[in-house]
C-alpha positions as CSV (number, residue, x, y, z in Angstrom):
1,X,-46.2,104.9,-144.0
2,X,-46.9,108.6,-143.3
3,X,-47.7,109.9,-139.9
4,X,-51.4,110.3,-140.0
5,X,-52.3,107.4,-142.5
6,X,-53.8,104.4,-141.2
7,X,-51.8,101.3,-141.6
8,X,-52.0,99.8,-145.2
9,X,-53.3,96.1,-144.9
10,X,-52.5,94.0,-148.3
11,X,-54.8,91.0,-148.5
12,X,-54.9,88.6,-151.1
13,X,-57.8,86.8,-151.5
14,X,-56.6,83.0,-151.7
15,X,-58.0,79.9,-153.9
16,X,-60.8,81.7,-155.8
17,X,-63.0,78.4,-154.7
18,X,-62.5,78.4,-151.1
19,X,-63.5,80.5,-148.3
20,X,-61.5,83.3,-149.1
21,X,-63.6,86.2,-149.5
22,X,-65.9,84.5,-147.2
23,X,-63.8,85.8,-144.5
24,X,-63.0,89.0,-145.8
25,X,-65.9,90.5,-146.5
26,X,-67.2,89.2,-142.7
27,X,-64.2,90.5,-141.2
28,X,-64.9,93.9,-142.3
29,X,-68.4,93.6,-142.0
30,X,-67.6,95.2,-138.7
31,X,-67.2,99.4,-139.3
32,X,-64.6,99.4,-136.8
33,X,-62.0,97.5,-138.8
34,X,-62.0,100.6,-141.0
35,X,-61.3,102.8,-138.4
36,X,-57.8,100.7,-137.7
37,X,-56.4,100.1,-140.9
38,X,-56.9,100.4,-144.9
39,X,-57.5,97.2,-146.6
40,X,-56.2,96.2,-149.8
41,X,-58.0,93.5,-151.5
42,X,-55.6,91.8,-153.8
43,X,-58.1,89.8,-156.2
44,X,-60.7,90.3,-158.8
45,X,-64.0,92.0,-158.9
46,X,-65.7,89.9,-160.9
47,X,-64.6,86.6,-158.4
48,X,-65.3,88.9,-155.3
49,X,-69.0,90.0,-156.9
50,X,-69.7,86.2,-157.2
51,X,-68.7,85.3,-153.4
52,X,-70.9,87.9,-152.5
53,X,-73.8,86.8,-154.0
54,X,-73.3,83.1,-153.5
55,X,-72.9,84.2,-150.0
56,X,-75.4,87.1,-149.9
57,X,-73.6,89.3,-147.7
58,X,-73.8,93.2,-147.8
59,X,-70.3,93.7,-148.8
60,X,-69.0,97.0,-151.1
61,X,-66.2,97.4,-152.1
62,X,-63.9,100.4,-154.4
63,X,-62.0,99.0,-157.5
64,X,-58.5,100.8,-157.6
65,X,-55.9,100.5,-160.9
66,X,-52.9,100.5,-158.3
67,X,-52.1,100.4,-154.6
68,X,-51.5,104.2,-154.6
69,X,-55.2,104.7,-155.4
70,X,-55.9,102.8,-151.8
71,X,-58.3,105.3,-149.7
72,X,-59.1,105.3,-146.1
73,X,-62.8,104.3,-144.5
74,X,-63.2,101.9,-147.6
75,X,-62.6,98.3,-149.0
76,X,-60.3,99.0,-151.8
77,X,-60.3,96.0,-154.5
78,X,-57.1,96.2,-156.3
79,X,-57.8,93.8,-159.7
80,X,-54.4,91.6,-160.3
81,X,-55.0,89.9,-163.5
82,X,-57.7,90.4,-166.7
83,X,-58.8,87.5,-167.6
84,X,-62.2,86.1,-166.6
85,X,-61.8,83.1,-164.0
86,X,-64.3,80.2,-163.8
87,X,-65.5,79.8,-160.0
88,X,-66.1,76.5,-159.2
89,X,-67.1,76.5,-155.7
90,X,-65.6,74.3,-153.3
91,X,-63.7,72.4,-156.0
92,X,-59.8,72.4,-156.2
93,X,-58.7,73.8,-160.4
94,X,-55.6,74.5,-161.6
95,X,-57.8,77.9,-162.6
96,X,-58.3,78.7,-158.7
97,X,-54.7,77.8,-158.3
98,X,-53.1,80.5,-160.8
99,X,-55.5,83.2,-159.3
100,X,-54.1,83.0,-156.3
101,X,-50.7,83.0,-157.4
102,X,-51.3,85.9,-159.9
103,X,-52.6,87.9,-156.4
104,X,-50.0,86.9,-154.1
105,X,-47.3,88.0,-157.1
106,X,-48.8,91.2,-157.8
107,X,-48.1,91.7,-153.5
108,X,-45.1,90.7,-153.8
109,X,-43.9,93.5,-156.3
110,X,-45.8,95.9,-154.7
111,X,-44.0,95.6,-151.0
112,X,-41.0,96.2,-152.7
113,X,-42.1,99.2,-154.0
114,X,-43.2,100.4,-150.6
115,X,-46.9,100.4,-151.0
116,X,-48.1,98.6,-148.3
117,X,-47.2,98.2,-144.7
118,X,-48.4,94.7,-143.8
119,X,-49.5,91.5,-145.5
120,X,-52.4,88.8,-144.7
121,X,-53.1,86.1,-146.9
122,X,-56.3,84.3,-147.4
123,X,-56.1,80.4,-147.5
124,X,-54.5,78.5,-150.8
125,X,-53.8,74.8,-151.7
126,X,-50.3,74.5,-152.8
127,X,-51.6,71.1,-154.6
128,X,-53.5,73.5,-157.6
129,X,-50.6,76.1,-157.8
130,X,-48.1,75.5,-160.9
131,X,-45.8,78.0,-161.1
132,X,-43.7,78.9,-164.5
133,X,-40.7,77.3,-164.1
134,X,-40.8,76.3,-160.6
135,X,-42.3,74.3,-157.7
136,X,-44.4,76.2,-155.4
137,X,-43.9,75.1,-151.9
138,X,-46.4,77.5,-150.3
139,X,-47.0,80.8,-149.3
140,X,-43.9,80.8,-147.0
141,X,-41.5,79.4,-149.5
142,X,-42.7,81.9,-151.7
143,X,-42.5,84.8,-149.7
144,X,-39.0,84.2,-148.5
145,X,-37.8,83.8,-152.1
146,X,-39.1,87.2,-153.4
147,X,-38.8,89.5,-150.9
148,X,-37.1,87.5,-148.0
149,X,-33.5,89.0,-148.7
150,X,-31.9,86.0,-148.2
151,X,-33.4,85.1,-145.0
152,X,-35.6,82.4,-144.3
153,X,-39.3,82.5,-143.2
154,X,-39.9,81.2,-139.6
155,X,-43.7,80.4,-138.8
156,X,-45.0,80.9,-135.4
157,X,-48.7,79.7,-134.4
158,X,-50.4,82.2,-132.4
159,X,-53.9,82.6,-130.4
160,X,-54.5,84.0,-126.9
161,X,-52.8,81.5,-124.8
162,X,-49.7,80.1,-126.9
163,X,-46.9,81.1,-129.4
164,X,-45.5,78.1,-131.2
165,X,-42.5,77.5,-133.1
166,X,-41.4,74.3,-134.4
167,X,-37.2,73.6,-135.1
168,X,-38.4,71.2,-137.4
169,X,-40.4,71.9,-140.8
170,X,-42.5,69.3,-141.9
171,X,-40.4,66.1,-142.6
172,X,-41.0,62.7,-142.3
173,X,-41.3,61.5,-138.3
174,X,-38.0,59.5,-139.5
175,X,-36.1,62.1,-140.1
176,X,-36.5,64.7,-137.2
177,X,-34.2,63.2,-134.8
178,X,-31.0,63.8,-137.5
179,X,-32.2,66.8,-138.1
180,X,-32.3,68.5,-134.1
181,X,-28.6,69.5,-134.7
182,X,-26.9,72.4,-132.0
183,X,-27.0,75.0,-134.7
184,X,-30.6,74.2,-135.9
185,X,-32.0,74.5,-132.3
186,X,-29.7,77.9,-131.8
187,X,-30.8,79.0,-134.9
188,X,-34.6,78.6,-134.2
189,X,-34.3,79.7,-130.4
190,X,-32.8,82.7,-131.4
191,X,-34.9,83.6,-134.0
192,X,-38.0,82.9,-132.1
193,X,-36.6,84.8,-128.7
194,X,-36.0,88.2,-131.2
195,X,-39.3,88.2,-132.5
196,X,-40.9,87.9,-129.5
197,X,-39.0,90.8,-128.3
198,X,-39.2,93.5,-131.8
199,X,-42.6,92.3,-133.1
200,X,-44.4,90.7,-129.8
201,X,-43.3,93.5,-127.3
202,X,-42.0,90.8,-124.7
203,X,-38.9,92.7,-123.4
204,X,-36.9,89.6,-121.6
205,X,-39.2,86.2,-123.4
206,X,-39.1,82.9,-121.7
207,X,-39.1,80.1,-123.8
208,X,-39.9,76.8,-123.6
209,X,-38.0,73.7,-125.3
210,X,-39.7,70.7,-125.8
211,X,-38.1,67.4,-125.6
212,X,-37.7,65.2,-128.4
213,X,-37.9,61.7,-126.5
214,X,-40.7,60.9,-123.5
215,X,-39.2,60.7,-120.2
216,X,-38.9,56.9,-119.5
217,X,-36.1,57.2,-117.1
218,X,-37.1,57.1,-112.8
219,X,-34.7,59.8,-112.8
220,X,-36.5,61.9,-114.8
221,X,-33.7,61.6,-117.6
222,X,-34.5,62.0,-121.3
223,X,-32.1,60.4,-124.4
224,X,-29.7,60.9,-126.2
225,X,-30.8,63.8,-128.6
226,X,-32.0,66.1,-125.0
227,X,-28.4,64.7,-123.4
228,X,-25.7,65.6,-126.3
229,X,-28.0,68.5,-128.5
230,X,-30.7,70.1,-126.4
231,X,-29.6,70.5,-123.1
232,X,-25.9,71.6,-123.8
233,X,-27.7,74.1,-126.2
234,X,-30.1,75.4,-123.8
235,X,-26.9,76.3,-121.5
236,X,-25.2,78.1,-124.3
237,X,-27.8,79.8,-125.5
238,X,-28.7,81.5,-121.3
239,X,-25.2,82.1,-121.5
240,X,-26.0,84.4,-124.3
241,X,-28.6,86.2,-122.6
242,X,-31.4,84.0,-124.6
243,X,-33.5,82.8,-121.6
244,X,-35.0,79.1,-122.9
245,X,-36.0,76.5,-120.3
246,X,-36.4,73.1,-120.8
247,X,-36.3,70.1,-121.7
248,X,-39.9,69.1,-121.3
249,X,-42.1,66.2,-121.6
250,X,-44.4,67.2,-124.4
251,X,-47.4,65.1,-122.2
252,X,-46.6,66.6,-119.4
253,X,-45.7,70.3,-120.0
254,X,-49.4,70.9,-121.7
255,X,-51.4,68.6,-119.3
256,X,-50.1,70.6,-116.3
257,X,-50.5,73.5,-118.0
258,X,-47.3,75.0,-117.9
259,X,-47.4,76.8,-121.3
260,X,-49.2,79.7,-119.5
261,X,-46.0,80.3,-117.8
262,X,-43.9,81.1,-120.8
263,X,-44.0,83.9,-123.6
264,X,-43.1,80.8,-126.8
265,X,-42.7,77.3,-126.8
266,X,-40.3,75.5,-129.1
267,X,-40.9,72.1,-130.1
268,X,-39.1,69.4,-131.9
269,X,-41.6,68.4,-134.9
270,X,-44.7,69.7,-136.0
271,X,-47.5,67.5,-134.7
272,X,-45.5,67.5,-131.0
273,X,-46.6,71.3,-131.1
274,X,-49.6,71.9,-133.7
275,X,-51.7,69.0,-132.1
276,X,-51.8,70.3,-128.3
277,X,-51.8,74.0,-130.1
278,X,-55.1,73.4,-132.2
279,X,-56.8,71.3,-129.2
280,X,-56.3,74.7,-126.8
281,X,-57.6,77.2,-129.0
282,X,-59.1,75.7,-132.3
283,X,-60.8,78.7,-134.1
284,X,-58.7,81.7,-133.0
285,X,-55.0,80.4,-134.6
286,X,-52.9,82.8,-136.3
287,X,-49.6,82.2,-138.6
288,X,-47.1,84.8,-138.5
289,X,-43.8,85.1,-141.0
290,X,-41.2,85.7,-138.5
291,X,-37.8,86.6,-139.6
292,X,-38.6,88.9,-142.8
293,X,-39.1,92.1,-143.6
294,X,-42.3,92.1,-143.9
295,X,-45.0,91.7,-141.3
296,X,-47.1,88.8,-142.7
297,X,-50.1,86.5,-141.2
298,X,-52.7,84.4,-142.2
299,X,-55.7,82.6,-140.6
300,X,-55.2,79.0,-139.4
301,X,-57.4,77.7,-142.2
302,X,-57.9,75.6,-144.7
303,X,-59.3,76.3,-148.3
304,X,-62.1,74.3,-146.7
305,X,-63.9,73.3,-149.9
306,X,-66.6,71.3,-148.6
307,X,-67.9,74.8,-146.6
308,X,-67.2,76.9,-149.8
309,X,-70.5,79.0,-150.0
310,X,-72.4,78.4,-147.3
311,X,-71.5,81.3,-145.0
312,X,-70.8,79.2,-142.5
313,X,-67.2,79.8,-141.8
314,X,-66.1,82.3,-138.5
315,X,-64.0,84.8,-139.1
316,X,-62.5,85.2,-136.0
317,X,-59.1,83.6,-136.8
318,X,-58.6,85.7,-140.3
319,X,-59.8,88.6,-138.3
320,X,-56.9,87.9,-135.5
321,X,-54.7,87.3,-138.0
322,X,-55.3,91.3,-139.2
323,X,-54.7,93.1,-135.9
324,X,-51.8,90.6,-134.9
325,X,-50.1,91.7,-138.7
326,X,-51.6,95.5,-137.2
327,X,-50.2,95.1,-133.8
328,X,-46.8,93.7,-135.2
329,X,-46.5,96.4,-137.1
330,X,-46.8,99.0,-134.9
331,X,-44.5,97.2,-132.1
332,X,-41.5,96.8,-134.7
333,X,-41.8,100.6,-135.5
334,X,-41.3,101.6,-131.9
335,X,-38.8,99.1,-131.2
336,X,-36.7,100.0,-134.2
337,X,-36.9,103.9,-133.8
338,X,-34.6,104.6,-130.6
339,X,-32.3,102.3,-132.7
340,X,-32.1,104.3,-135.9
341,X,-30.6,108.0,-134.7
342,X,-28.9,106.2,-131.2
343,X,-27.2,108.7,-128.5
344,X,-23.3,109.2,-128.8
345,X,-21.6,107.7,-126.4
346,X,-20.5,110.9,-123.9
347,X,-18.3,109.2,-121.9
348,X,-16.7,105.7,-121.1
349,X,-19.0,103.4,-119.6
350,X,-17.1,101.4,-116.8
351,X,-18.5,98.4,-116.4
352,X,-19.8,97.1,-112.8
353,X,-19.2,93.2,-112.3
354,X,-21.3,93.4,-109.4
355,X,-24.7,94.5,-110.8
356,X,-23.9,92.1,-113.7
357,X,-23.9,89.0,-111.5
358,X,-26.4,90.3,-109.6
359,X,-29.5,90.5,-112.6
360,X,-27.3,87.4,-114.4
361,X,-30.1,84.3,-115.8
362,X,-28.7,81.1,-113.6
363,X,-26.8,79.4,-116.6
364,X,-28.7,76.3,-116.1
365,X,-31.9,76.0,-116.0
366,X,-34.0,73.5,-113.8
367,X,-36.6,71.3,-115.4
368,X,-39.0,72.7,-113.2
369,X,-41.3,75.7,-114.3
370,X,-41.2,77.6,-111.2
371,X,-37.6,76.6,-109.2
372,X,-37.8,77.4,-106.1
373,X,-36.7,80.5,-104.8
374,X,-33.3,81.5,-102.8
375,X,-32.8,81.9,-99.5
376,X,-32.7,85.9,-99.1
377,X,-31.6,85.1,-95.8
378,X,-28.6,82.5,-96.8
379,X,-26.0,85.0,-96.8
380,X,-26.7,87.0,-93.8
381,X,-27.1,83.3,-91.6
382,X,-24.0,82.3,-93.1
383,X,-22.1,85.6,-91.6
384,X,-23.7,85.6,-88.6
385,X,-22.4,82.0,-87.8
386,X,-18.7,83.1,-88.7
């Protein structure tokens, strides 16, 4: 992106029957969303002209040939297949399915050619994609395969109050405890703590583990996955300078509100995080792509057929989802730059034990949210006496 250019926004517009372009065109309804960034509608006009007056909103937009052709203070539609597409509304075809695919594809080639900055993608149903030759999986899947360079996407559920990862994807409740293993939770921690860091501006995070297994014990013990995997992980991982606390009791941690005391939360299976997520804030939730090179959101939605048409649907979450991908963006830039022409090393650092130990995280970590603080006074008592 050149210096004086607004930040390129790629959108594509989603299942052709859902609320897709519902959200777009109210998201930059607003003037001032042109004034931040320079949308890219990845789609077709003759779909997006329909929405629009199914919807009857006031919405122009600029037909472009290519991504270069994008222009600044304007909706630019960039057209990503020829043939016409029947628009059911609010009904799931294998019709809506392909034109999503065909607009997400078309992104996809074009971030590798460097002509875009960020990604947000409208809502899809993965049930009406068939792709040539393989199995779609989702958005995610899809993403990682073509432009992930071999590393794998990491969702995180955002809104005002909580980030949300899950070591878990979405397997069977059966499966989950085999799959907690020492590496997966490492893995996921440190993932999650480094994004938080380069693309969330959170210079030391504090992260939150969630415990598998309710805490049933008097003592306040959990079982055996939080005994043999998550707690010896937790201690390895502050060890390595990746401050996680934990474990907690699920029930507890969000009825007592402790979330607002940490920067992410990591739980153990989707509905242990997604459930308490959704009941917090349900209409401002973001997704965000974590762990690829490119900066990608979406909106917390559905396709949310039965609404199809009705301009009924806020746009506050796809909205959210568009300055988070802006906000990443910019935060990634900055943290990346001092890294890219670093100072030469002018002399030998020698290396002071003592202000080590002294900013050192305790290598284990209590249960409690806010341990109670040390005795400043401890040491000067204690010399006093001898």
């Amino acid at each position: 992106m050149e210096e004086n250019n607004k930040i390129r926004v790629a959108i594509t517009h989603g299942d052709t029957n859902g609320i897709g372009y519902e959200l777009i065109f109210k998201t930059f309804a607003e003037p001032e969303m042109l004034e931040i960034c320079t949308p890219i509608i990845y789609g077709s006009p003759k779909a997006a002209a329909y929405h629009r007056n199914v919807l009857d909103i006031q919405a122009n937009f600029s037909i472009i040939n290519s991504a270069e052709e994008a222009r600044d203070g304007r909706i630019n539609l960039l057209p990503t297949y020829d043939e016409e597409t029947k628009i059911d509304m609010g009904i799931a075809t294998p019709e809506s399915g392909t034109a999503a695919l065909k607009a997400l594809d078309r992104a996809m080639g074009d971030y590798r050619n460097g002509l875009f900055d960020v990604l947000v993608t409208a809502p899809i149903n993965k049930a009406n994609i068939k792709g040539e030759g393989f199995e779609f999986k989702g958005n995610a899947k899809y993403i990682e395969t073509c432009i992930g360079e071999g590393q794998k996407a990491f969702p995180i559920l955002v809104n005002e109050q909580i980030r949300l990862a899950s070591v878990t994807e979405n397997i069977p409740l059966k499966d989950v405890a085999n799959a907690i293993t020492k590496e997966a939770l490492a893995e996921k921690a440190t993932i999650f703590f480094n994004t938080l860091r380069r693309d969330f501006n959170i210079s030391n995070p504090r992260i939150a583990v969630l415990a598998l297994n309710p805490s049933t014990n008097e003592d306040g013990t959990f079982g055996k996955e939080e005994t043999e995997v998550i707690i010896p992980t937790i201690n390895e991982l502050v060890d390595k300078g990746v401050e996680t606390f934990g474990p907690y009791a699920a029930d507890e941690f969000f009825g007592n509100g402790y979330y607002q005391s940490f920067d992410g939360i990591l739980a153990m299976y989707h509905d242990q995080g997604t459930a308490p997520f959704k009941t917090i804030a349900p209409e401002s939730g973001v997704v965000y792509l974590a762990n690829l090179p490119a900066i990608t959101t979406a909106s917390d939605m559905t396709v949310d057929y039965e609404n199809a048409g009705k301009c009924i649907e806020s746009p506050d979450s796809f909205r959210h989802a568009v300055y988070l991908a802006i906000d990443s963006f910019n935060n990634r830039h900055r943290y990346d730059e001092p890294l890219t022409n670093p100072l030469k090393k002018l002399y030998h650092e020698k290396r002071d034990e003592s202000e080590k130990n002294r900013f050192a995280i305790p290598k284990k970590h209590s249960g409690d949210p806010f341990p109670p603080k040390e005795d400043k006074h401890t040491e000067k008592k204690e010399a006093q006496k001898k």
